[in-house]
C-alpha positions as CSV (number, residue, x, y, z in Angstrom):
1,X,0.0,0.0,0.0
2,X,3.1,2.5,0.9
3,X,4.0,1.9,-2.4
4,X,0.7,2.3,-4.4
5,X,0.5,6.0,-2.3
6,X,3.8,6.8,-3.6
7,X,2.4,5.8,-7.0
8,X,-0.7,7.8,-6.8
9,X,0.9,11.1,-5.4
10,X,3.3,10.8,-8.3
11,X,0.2,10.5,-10.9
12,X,-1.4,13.7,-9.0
13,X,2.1,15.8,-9.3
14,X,3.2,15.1,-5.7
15,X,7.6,16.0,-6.3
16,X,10.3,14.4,-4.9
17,X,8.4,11.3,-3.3
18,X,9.9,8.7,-0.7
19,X,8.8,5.8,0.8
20,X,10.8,4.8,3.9
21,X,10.8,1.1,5.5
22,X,10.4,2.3,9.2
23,X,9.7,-1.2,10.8
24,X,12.8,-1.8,12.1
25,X,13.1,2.0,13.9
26,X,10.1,2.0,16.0
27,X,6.2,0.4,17.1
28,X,3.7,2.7,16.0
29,X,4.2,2.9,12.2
30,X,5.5,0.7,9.2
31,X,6.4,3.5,6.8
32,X,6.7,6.9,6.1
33,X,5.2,8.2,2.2
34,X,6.8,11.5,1.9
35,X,5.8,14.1,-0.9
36,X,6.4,17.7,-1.5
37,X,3.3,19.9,-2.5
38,X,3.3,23.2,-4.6
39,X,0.7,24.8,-3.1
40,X,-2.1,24.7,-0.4
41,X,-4.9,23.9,-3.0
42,X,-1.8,20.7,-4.3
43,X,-1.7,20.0,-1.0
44,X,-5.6,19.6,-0.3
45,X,-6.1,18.0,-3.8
46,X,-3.4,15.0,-2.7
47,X,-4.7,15.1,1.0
48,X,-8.3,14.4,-0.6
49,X,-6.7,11.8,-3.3
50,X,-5.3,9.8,-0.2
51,X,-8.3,9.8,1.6
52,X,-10.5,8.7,-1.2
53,X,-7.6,5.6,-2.1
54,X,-7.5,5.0,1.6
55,X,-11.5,4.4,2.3
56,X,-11.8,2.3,-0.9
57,X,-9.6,0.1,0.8
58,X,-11.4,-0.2,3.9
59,X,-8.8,2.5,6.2
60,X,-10.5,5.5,7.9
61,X,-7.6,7.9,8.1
62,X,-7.1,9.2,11.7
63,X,-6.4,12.9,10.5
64,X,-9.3,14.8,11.7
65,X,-8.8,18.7,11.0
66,X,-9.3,20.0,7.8
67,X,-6.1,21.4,6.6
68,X,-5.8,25.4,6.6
69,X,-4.8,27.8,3.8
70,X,-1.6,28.5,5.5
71,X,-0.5,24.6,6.1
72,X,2.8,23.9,4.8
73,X,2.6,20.1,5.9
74,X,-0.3,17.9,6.6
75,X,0.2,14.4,8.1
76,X,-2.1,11.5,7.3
77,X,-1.9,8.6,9.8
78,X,-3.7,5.5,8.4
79,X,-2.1,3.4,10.8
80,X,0.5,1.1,9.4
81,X,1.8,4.5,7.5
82,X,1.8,7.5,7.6
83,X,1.6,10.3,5.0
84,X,3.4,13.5,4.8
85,X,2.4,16.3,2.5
86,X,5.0,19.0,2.8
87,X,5.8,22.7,1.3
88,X,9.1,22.3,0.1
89,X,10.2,25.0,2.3
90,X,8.5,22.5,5.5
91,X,10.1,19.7,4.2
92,X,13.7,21.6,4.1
93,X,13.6,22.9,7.8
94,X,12.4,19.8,9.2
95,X,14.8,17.3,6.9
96,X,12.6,14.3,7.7
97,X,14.6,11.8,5.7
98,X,17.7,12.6,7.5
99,X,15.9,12.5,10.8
100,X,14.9,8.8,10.0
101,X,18.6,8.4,7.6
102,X,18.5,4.7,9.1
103,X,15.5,3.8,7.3
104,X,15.4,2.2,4.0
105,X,14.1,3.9,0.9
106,X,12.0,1.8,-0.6
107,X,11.1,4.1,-3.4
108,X,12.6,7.3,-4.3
109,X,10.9,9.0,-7.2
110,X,13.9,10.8,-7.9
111,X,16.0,7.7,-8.4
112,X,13.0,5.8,-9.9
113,X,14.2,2.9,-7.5
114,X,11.4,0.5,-6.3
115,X,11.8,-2.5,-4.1
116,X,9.3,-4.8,-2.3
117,X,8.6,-5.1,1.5
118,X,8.2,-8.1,3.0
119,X,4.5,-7.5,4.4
């Protein structure tokens, strides 16, 4: 499914996408989807894209507010992954994947490079 998200925010213009393995780091999530936005209205257009893939698989996302005009990242927690739509300003000043460096990529849509998880 992290992989299918990545899939689908790339078809909707999502930039600079990766999915990180973060099973082995800690117990609340399996992986991270990480996407830049262009804009708030990008950002509400992939937020409502997610929700929609999400439900028609049978997830209720946990994210309850509706995102604001000035929001410059909006997280989606559906559980085993979690989604994070970020400005690329946001996604520079809070350097996520170097936070979690340890974890795999499984895909990087900047490198094209897929692999499978086990689960």
């Amino acid at each position: 499914m992290a992989l299918e998200l990545g899939k689908l925010l790339e078809d909707h213009k999502g930039s600079d996408i990766v999915v990180l393995d973060m099973r082995s780091l800690n117990f609340w999530t399996d992986f991270f989807v990480i996407a830049s936005v262009t804009s708030s209205a990008h950002l509400s257009g992939l937020e409502r894209h997610i929700k929609d893939y999400s439900r028609n698989k049978g997830i209720e996302p946990r994210r309850s507010r509706k995102p604001d005009i000035e929001d410059e990242w909006c997280l989606i927690d559906l559980g085993n992954l979690v989604v994070h739509l970020m400005t690329s300003r946001s996604r520079s000043f809070y350097e996520l994947e170097r936070l979690w460096s340890s974890a795999p990529v499984i895909y990087s849509s900047k490198s094209s490079s897929k692999s499978t998880p086990s689960s």
